[in-house]
C-alpha positions in Angstrom: -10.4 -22.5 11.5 -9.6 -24.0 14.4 -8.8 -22.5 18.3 -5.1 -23.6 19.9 -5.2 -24.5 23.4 -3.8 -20.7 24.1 -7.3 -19.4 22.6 -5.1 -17.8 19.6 -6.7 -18.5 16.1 -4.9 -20.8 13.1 -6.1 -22.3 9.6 -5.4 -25.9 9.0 -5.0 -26.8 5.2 -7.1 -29.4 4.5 -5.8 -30.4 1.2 -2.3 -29.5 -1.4 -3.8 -27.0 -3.0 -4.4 -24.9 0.3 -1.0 -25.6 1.4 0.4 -24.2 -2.0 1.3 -20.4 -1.2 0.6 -17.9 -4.3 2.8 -14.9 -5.1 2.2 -12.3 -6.7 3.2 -12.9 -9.6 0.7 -16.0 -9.7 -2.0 -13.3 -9.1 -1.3 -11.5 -12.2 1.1 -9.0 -10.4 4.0 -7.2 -12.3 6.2 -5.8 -9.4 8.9 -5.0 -11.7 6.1 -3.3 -14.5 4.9 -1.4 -10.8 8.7 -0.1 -9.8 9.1 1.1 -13.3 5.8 3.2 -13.0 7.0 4.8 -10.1 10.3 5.9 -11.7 8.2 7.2 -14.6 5.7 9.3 -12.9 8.1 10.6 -10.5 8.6 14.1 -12.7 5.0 14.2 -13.1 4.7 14.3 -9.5 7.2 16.4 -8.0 5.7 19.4 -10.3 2.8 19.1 -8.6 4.3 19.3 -5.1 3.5 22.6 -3.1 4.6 24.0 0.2 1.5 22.2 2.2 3.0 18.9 1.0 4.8 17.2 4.1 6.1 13.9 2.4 7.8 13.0 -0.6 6.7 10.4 -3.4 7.0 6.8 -1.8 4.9 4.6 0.4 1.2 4.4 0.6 0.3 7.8 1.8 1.1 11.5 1.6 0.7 14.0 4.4 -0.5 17.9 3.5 -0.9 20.7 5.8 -4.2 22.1 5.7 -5.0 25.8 5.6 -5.0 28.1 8.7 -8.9 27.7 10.2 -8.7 24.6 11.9 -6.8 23.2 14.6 -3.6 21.6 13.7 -5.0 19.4 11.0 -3.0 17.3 8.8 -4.8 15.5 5.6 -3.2 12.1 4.8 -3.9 10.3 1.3 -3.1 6.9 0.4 -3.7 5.1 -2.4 -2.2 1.0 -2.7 -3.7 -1.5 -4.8 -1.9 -5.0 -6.2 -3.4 -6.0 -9.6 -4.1 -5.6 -13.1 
């Protein structure tokens, strides 16, 4: 790593195979296999949605009211991962 004169951060590839970007596909990851998951779980999920749910499926994170008790609290719930 080296510091720019603006005191900002960069990497400096030292040799080709540093320079080579990797997608994800390279990785192992199946965006097309992950978009038809979501299609397929999609009936799966909206019978489990219920009144506290705030969001719809999508993203990387749901919002759900919690019960009366507490102050204006709102759970969030993400879940994300690339990967086999």
């Amino acid at each position: 790593m080296t510091t720019a004169n603006d005191g900002s951060n960069s990497t400096t590839a030292t040799n080709e195979s540093e320079r080579t970007a990797l997608s994800y596909r390279d990785a192992g990851v199946d965006i097309d296999a992950g978009n038809a998951l979501v299609e397929n779980i999609k009936a799966v999920t909206k019978r489990t949605h219920r009144p506290e749910v705030m969001s719809q499926i999508g993203g990387f994170g749901a919002l759900c009211e919690i019960p009366a008790g507490y102050t204006q609290p709102v759970l969030v719930s993400a879940t994300d991962g690339v990967g086999p």
